[in-house]
VMD Tcl script that builds the backbone (N, CA, C; Angstrom):
set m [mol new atoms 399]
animate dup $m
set s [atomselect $m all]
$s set {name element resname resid chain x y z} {
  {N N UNK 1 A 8.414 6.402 -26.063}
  {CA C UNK 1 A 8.049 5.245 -26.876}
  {C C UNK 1 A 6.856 5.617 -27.748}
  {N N UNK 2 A 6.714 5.451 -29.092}
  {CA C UNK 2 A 5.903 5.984 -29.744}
  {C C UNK 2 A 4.452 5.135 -29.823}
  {N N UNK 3 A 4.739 3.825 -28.995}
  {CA C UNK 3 A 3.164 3.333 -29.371}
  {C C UNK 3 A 2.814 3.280 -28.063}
  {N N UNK 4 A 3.256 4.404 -27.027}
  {CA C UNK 4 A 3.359 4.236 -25.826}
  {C C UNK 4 A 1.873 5.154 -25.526}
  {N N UNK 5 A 0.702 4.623 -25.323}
  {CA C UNK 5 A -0.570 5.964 -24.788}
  {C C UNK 5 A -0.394 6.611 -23.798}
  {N N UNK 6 A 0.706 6.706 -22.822}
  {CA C UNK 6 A 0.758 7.287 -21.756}
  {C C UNK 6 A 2.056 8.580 -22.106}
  {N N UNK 7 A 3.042 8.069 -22.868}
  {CA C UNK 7 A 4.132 8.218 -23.858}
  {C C UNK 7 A 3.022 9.748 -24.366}
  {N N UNK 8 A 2.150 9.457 -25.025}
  {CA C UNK 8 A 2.011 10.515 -26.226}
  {C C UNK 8 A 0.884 11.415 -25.512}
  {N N UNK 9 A -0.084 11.455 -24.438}
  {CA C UNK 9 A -0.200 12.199 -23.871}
  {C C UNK 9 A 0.782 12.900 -22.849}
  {N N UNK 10 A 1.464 12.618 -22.654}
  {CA C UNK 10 A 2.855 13.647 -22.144}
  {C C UNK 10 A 2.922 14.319 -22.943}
  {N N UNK 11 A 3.570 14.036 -24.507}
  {CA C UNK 11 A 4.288 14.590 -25.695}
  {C C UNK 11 A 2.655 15.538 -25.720}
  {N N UNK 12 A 1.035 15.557 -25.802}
  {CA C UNK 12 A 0.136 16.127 -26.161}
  {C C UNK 12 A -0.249 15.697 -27.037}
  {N N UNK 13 A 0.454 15.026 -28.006}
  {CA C UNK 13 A 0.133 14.011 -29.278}
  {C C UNK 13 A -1.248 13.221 -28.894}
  {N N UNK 14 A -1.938 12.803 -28.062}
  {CA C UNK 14 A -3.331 12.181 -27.267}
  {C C UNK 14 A -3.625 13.530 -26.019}
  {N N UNK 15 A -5.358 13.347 -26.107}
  {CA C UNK 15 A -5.862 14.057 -25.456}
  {C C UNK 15 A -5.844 13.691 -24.030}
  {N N UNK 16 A -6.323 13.977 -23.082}
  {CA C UNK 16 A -6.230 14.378 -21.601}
  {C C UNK 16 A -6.797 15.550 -21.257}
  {N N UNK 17 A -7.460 15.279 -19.742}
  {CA C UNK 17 A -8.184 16.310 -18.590}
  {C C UNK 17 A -6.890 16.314 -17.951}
  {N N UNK 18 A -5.806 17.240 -18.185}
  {CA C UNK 18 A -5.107 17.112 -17.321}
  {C C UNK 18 A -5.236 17.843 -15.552}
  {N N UNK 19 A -4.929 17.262 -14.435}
  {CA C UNK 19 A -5.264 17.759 -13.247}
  {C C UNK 19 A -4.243 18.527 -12.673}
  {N N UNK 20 A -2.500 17.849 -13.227}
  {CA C UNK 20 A -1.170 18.770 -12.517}
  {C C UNK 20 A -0.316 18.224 -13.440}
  {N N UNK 21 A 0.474 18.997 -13.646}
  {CA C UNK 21 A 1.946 19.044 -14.453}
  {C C UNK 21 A 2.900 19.609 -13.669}
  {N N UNK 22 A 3.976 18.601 -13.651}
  {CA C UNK 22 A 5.355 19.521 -13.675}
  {C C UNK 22 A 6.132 19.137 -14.053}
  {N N UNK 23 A 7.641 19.052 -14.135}
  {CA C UNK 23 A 8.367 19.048 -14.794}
  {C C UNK 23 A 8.856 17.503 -15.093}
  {N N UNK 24 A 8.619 16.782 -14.045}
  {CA C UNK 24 A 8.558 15.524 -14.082}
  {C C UNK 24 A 7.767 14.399 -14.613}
  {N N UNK 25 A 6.074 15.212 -13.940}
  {CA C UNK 25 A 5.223 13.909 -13.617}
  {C C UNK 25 A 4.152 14.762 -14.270}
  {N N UNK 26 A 2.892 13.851 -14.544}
  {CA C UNK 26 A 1.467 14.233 -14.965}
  {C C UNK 26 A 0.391 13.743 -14.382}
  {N N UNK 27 A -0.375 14.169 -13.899}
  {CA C UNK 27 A -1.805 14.253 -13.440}
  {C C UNK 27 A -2.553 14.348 -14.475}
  {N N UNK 28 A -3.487 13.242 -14.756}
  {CA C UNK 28 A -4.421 13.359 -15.592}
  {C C UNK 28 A -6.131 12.467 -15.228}
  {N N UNK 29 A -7.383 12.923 -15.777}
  {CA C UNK 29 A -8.161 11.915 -15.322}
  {C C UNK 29 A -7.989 10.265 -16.011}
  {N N UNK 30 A -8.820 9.428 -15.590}
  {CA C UNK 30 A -8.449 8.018 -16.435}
  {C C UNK 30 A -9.677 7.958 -17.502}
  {N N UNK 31 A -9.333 7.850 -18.694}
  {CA C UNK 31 A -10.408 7.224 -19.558}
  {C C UNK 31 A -11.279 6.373 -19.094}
  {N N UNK 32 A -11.270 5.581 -18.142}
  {CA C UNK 32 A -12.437 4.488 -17.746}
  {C C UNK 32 A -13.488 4.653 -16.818}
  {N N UNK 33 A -13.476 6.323 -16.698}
  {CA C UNK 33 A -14.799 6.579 -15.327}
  {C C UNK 33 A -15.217 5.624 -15.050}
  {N N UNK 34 A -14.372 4.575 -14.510}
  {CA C UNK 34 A -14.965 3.342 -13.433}
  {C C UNK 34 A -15.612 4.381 -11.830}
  {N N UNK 35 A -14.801 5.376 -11.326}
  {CA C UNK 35 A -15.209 6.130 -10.054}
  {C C UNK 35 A -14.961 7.689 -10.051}
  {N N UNK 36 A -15.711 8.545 -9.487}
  {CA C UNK 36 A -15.631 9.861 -9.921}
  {C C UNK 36 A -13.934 10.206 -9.324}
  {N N UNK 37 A -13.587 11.083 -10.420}
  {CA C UNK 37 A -12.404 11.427 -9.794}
  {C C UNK 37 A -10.937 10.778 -10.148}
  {N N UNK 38 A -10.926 9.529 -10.878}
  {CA C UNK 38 A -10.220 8.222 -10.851}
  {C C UNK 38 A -8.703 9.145 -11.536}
  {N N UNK 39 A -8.075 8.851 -11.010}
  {CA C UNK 39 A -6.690 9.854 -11.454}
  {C C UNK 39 A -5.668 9.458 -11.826}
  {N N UNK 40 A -4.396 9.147 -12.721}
  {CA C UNK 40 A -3.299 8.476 -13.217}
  {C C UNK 40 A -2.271 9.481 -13.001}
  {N N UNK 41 A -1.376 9.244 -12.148}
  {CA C UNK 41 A 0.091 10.391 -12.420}
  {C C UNK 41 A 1.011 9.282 -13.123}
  {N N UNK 42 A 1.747 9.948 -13.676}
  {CA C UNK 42 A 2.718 9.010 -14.567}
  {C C UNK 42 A 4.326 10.032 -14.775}
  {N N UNK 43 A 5.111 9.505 -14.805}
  {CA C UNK 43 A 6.256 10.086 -14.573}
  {C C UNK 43 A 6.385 10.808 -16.195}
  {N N UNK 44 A 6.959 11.575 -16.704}
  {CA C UNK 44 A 7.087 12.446 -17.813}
  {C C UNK 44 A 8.013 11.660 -18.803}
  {N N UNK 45 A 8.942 10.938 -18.135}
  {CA C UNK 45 A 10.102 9.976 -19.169}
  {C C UNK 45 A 9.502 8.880 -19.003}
  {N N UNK 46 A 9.927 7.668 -19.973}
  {CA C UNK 46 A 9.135 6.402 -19.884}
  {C C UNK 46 A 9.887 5.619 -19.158}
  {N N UNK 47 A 9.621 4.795 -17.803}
  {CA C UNK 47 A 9.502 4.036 -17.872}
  {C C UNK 47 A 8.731 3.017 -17.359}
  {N N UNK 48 A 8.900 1.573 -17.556}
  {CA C UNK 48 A 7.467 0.369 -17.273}
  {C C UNK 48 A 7.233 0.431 -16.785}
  {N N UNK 49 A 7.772 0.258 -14.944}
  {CA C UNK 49 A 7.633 0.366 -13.735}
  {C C UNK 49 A 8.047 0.807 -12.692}
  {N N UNK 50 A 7.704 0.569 -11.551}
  {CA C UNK 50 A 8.303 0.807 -10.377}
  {C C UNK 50 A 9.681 -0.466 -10.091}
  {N N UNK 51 A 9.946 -1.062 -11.199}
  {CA C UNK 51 A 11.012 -1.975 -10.587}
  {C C UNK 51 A 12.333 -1.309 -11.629}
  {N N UNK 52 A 11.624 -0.796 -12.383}
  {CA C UNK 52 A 13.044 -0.186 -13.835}
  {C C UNK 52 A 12.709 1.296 -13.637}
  {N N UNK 53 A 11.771 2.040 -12.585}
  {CA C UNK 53 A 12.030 3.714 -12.631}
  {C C UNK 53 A 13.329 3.910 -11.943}
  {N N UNK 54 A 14.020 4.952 -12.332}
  {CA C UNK 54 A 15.469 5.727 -11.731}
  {C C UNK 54 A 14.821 6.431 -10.077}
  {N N UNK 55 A 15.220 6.208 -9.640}
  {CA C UNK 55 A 15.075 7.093 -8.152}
  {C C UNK 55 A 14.777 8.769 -8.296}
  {N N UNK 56 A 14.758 8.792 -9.333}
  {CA C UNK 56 A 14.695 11.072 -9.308}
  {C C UNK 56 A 13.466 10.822 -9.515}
  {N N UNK 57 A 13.182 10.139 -10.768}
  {CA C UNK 57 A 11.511 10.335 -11.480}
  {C C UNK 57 A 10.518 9.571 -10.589}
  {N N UNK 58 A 11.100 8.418 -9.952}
  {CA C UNK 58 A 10.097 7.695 -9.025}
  {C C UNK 58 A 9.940 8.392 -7.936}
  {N N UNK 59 A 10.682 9.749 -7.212}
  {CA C UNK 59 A 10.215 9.990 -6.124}
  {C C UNK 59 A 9.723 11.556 -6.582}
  {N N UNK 60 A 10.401 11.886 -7.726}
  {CA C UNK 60 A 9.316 13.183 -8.461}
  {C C UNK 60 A 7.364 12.934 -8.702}
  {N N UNK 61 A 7.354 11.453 -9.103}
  {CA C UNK 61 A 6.209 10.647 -9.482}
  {C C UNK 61 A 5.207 10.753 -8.215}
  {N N UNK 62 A 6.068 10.410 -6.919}
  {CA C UNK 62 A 4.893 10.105 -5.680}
  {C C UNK 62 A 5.024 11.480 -5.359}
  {N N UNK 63 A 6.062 12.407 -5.593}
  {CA C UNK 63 A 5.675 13.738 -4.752}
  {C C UNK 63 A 3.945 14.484 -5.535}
  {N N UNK 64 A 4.445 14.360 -6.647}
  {CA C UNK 64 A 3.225 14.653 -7.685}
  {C C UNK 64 A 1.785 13.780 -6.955}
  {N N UNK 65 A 1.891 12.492 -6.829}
  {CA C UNK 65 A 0.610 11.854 -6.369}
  {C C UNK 65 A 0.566 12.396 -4.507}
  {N N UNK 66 A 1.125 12.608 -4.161}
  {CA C UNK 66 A 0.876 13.386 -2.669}
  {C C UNK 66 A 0.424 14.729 -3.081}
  {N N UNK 67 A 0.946 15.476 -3.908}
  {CA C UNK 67 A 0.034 16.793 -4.228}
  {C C UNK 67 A -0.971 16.619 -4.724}
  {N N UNK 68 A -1.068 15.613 -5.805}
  {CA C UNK 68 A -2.900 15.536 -6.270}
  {C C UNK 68 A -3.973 15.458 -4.962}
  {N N UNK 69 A -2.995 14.035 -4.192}
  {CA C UNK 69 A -4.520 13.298 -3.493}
  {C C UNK 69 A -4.421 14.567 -2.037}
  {N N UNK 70 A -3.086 15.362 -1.605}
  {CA C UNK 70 A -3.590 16.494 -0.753}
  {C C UNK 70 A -4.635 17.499 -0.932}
  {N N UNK 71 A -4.625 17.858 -2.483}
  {CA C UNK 71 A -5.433 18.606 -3.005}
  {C C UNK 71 A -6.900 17.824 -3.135}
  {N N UNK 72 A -6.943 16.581 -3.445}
  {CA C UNK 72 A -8.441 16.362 -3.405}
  {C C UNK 72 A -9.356 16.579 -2.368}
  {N N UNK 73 A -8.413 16.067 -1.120}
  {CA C UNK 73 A -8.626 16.194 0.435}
  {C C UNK 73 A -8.714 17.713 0.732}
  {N N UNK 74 A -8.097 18.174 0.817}
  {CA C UNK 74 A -7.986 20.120 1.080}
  {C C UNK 74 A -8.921 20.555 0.588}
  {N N UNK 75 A -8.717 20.166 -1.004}
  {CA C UNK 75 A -9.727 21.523 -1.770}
  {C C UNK 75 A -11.066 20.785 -2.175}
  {N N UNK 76 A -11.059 19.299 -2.337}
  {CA C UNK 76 A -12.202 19.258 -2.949}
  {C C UNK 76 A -13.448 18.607 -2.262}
  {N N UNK 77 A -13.286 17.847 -1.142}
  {CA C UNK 77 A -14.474 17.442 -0.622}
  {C C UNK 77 A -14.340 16.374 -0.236}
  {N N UNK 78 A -13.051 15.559 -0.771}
  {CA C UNK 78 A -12.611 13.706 -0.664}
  {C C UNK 78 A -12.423 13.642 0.965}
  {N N UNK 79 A -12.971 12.789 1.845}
  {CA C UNK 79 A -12.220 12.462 2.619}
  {C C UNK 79 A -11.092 11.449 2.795}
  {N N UNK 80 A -10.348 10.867 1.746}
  {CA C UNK 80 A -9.400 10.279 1.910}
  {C C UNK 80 A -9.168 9.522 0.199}
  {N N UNK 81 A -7.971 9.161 0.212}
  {CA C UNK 81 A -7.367 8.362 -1.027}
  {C C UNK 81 A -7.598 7.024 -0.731}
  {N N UNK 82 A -7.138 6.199 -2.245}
  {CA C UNK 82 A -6.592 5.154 -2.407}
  {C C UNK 82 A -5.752 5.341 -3.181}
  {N N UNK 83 A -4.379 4.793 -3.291}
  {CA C UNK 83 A -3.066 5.034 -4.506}
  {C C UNK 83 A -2.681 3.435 -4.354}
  {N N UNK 84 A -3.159 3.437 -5.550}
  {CA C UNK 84 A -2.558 2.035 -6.837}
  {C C UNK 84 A -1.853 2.242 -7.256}
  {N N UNK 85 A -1.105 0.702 -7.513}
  {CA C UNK 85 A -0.004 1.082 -8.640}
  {C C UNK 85 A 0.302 -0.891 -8.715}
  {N N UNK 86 A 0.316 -1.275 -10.478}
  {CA C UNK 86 A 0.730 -2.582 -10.302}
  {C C UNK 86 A 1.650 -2.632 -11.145}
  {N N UNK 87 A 2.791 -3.269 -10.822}
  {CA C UNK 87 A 4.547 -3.282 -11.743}
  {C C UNK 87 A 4.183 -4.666 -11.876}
  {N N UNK 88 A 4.558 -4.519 -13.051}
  {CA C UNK 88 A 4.283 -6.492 -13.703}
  {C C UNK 88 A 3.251 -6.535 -14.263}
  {N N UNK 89 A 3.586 -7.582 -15.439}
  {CA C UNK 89 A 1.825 -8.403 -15.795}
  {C C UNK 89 A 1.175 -9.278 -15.023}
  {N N UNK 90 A 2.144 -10.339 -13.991}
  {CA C UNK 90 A 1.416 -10.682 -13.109}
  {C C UNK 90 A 0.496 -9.603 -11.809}
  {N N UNK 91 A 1.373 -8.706 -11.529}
  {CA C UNK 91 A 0.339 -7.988 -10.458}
  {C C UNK 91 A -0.765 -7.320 -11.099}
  {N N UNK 92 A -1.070 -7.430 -12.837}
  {CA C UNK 92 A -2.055 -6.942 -13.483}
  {C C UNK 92 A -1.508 -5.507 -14.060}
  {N N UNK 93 A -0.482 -5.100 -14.097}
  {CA C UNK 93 A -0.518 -3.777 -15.265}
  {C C UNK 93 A -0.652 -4.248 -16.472}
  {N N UNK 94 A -1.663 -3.741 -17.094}
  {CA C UNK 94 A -2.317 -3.419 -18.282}
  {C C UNK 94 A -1.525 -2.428 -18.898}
  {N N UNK 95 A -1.211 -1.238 -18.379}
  {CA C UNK 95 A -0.289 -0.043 -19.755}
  {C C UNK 95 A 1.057 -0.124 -19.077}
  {N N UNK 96 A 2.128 -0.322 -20.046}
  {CA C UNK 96 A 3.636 -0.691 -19.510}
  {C C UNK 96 A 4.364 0.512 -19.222}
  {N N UNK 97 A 3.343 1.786 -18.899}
  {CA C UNK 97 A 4.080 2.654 -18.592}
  {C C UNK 97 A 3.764 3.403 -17.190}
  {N N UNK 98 A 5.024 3.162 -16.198}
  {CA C UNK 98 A 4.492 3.574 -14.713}
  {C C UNK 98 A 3.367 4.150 -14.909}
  {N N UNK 99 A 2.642 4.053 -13.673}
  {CA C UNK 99 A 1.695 4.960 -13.428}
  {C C UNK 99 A 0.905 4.387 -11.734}
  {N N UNK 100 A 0.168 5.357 -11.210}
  {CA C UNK 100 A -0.136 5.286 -10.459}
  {C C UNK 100 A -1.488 6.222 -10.059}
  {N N UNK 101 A -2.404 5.207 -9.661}
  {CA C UNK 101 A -3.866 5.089 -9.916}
  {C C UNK 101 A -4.475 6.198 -8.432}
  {N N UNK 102 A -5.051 7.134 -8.612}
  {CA C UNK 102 A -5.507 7.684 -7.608}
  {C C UNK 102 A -6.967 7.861 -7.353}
  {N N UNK 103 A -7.690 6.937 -6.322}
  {CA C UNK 103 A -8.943 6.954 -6.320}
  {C C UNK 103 A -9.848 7.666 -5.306}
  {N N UNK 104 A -9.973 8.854 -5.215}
  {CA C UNK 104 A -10.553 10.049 -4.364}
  {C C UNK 104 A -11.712 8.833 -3.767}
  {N N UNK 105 A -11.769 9.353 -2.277}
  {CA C UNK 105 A -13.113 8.459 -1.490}
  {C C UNK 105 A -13.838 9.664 -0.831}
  {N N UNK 106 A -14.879 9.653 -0.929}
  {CA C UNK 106 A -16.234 10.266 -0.354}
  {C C UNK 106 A -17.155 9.454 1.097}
  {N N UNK 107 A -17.031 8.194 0.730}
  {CA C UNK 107 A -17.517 7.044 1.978}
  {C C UNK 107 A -16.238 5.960 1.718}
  {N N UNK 108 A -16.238 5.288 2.811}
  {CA C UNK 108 A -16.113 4.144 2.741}
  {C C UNK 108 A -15.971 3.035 2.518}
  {N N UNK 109 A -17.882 3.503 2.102}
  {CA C UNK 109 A -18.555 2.186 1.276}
  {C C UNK 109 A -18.863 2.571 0.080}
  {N N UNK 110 A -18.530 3.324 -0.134}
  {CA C UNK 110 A -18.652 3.905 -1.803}
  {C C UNK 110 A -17.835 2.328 -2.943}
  {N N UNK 111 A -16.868 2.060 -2.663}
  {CA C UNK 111 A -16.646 0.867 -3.851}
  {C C UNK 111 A -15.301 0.128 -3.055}
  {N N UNK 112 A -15.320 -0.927 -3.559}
  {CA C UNK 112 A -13.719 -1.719 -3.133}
  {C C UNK 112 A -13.089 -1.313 -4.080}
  {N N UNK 113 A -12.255 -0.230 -3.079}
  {CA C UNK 113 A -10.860 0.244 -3.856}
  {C C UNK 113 A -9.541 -0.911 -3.523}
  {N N UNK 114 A -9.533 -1.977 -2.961}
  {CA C UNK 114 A -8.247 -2.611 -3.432}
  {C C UNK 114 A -8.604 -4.359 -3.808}
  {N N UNK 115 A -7.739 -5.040 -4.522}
  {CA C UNK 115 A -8.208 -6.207 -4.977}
  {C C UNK 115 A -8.344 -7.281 -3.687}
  {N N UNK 116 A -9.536 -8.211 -4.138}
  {CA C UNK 116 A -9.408 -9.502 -3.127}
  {C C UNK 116 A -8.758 -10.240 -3.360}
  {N N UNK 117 A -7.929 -10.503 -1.873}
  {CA C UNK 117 A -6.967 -11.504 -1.912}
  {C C UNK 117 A -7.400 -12.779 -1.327}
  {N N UNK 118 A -6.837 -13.595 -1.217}
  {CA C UNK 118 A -7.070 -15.041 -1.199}
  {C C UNK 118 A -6.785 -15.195 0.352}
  {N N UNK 119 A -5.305 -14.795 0.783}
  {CA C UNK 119 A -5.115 -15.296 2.011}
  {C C UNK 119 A -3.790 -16.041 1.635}
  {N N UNK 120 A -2.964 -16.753 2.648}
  {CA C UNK 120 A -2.006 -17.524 2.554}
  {C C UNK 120 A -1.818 -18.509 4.038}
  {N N UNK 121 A -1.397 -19.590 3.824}
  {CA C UNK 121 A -1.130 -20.393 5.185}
  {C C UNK 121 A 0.242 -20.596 5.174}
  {N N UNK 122 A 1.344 -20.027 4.468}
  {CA C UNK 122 A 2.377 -19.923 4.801}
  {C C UNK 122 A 2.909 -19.250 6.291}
  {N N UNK 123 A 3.348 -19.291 7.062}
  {CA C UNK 123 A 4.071 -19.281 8.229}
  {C C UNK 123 A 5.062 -18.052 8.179}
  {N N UNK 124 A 4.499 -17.311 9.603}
  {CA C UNK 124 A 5.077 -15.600 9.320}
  {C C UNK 124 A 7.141 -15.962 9.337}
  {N N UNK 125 A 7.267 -16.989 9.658}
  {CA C UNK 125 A 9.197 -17.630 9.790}
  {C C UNK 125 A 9.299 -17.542 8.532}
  {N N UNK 126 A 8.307 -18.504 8.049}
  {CA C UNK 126 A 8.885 -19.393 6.370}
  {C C UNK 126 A 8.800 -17.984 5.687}
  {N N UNK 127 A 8.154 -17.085 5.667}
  {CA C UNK 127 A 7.922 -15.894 5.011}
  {C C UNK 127 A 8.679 -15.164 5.241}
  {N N UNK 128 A 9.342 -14.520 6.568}
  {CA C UNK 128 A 10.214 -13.963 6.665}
  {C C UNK 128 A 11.728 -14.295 5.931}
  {N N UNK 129 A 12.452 -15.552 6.600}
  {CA C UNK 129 A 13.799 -16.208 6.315}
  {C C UNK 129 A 13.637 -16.012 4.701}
  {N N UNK 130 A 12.978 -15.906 3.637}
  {CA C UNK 130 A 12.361 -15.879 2.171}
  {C C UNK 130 A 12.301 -14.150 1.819}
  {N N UNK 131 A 11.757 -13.747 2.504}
  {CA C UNK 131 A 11.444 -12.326 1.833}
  {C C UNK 131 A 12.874 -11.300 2.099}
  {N N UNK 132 A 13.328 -11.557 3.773}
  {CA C UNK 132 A 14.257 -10.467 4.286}
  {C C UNK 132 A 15.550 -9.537 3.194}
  {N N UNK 133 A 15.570 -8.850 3.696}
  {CA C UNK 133 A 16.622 -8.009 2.785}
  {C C UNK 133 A 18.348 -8.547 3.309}
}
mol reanalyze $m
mol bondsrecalc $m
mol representation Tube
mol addrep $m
């Protein structure tokens, strides 16, 4: 997609720190140094999400984010991940092109890596009989 920013750093057309490539997927840092380390893999073909990716590129996509965040852990000093990822404008994706957020941890208490939730008083039945496959 050409007005796609995730789109045209694949193509190289936009710059990037890239961290891993392969034939599929990309490792790159995130423009928003919100946290050291903050990492985006994104599948190499476009698409929006995790609800419209094909099964090859979506599980090419997480093999790629298991090699980044092994490698942060192994080689670099992280003791552990966080891996984001929001499909939809309601769950908050901002760029419509998969991706998935990798946030290297050092402590703990270093930052809230996942969003606050509210809670629910719905009933683990009413939730189940509703959600089940």
């Amino acid at each position: 997609m050409s007005d796609c920013i995730f789109c045209k750093i694949v193509e190289g057309t936009a710059p990037c720190y890239k961290i891993y490539e392969d034939e599929y997927a990309l490792a790159f840092l995130d423009i928003s140094k919100d946290c050291y380390g903050h990492t985006l893999v994104v599948p190499k073909k476009h698409f929006k999400n995790v609800l419209d990716c094909d099964e090859l590129y979506l599980s090419k996509t997480i093999e790629a984010v298991k090699k980044v965040a092994n490698h942060y852990v192994n080689n670099c000093g992280f003791k552990g991940v966080n891996i984001l990822n929001a499909s939809g404008e309601e769950a908050q994706q901002s760029v419509f092109h998969l991706h998935f957020h990798i946030l290297p941890r050092k402590d703990k208490n270093e930052y809230d890596g996942f969003p606050k939730l509210n809670g629910t008083d719905v009933d683990f039945d009413t939730q189940y009989n509703h959600l089940k496959m």
